[in-house]
N, C-alpha and C positions, 0 to 999 in steps of 0.2 A: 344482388342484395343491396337497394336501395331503401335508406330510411324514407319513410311518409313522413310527411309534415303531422300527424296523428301521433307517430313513434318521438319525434321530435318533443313535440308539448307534453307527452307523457313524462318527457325523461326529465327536461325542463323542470315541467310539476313537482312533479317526486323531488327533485334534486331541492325547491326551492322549500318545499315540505320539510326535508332533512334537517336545514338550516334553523329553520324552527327552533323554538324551547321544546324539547320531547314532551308529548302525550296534550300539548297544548293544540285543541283545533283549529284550524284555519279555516279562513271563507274562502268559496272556492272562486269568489267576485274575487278576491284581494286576490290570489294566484295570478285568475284572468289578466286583474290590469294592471301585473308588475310583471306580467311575460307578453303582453298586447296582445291576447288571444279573445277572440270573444268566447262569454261566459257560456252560454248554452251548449258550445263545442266542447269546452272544457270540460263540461259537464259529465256530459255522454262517455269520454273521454275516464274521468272518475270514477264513474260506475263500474266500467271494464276492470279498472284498476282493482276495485272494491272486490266486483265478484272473482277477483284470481289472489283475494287475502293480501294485497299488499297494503292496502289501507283501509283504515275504520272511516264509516260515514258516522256524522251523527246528527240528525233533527232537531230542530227548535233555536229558539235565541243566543243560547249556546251551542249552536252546529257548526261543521262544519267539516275540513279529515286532517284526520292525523296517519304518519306510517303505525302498521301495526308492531307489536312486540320484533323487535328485532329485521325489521324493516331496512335498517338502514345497512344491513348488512347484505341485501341485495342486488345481485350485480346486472349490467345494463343488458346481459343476454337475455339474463329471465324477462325480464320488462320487455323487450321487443319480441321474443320470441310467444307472449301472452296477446301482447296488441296485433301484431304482424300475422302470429301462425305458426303453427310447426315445421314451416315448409320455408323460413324465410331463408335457410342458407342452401335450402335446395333447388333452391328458385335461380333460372337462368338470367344471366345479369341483363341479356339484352329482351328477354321477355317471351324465349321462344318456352314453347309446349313438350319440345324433347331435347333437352341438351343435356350432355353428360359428356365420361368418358370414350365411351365408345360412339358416341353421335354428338361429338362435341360442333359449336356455334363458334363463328369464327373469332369472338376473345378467348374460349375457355380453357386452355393452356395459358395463356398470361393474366387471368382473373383468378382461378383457382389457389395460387400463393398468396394474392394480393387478401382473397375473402378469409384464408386460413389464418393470417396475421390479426386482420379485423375483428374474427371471432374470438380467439387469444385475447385480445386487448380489449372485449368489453366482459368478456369471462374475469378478466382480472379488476374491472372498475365498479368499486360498490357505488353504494348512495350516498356513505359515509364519506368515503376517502373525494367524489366529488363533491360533496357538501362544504366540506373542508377545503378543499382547492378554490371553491366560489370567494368563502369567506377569507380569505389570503388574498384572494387577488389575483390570483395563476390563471382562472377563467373567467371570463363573462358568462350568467347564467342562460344569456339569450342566443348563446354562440355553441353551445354544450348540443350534441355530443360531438359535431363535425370538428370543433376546435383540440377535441383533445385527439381524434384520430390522423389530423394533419400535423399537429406536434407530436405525434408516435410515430409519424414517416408511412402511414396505413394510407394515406389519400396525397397524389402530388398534386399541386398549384392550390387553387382556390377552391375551399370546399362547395362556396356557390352556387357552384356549377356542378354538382353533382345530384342537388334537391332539387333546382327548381327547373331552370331555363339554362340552353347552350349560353354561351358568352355572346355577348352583341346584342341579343334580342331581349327589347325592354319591354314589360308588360303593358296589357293595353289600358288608355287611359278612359276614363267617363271626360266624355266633350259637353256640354250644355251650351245650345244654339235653340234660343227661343223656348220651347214649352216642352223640346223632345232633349232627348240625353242617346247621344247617340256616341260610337265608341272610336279611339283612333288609334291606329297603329302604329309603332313603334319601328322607330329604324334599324335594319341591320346592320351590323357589320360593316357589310362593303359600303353605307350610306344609303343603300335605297330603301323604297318602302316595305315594308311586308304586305302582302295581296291579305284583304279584307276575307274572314271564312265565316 
């Protein structure tokens, strides 16, 4: 049960929607570049949201979404579990095709407590109450939902490392050498290069 970065900007979205004046629309440009998400992804993103009823679209000069009736009272499982799938807590954590109890993957005895807590704890977190938390202070909305799962004790160290990349390994950069853009790779850890793929 890893969030996507997809689960991430939804939750973001919605959360920053919350904070809103109710029933007032928002542009889903102004979402994009107060969460640094590009807008077309956002978008797509929206529409999901749209067709599972959590929020109104609306077209024209005055467009934009709002949460629907009682929206805010929705909690982070519904929302991942609309974006992600029905399958997302049945999903083996390292990716394999049969893992369970009886054909269990070599974490799933020590993941199984860990994902039962997580589940718990977004079961318990509406849109409200981290709408609220944003606007206090207690979260950055750009750091939601992994901030609130490492201050619940559900994720140890840096949540980081849990979405993106292992620790060490820095994403790859765009190089520009003359007319072409070619890419360079990031050092590891132990300091050497990573092999070009």
């Amino acid at each position: 049960m890893i969030l996507s970065r997809t689960s991430q900007y939804a939750i973001q979205a919605l959360i920053f929607i919350a904070t809103q004046p109710r029933g007032v629309p928002v542009l889903i440009r102004t979402v994009a570049e107060h969460l640094g998400v590009p807008s077309p992804y956002l978008a797509k993103i929206m529409q999901d949201l749209g067709r599972g009823k959590i929020i109104h679209s609306f077209r024209g000069r005055q467009g934009g979404v709002c949460l629907r009736e009682g929206g805010d009272k929705i909690d982070l499982m519904q929302i991942l579990t609309l974006i992600e799938g029905p399958g997302l807590t049945e999903n083996c954590v390292l990716g394999l095709k049969v893992c369970g109890d009886e054909t269990a993957c070599p974490v799933h005895t020590q993941w199984k407590p860990i994902k039962t807590k997580i589940v718990k704890l977004l079961n318990q977190q509406t849109l409200s109450k981290l709408a609220a938390a944003v606007r206090s202070g207690k979260y950055r909305l750009t750091e939601l939902p992994l901030s609130l799962m490492e201050s619940a004790g559900t994720l140890p160290g840096s949540s980081r490392a849990v979405t993106t990349r292992p620790a060490g390994i820095r994403p790859r950069r765009a190089v520009r050498t003359g007319h072409k853009t070619s890419t360079k790779a990031g050092n590891d850890s132990s300091g050497g290069k990573r092999s070009e793929s």
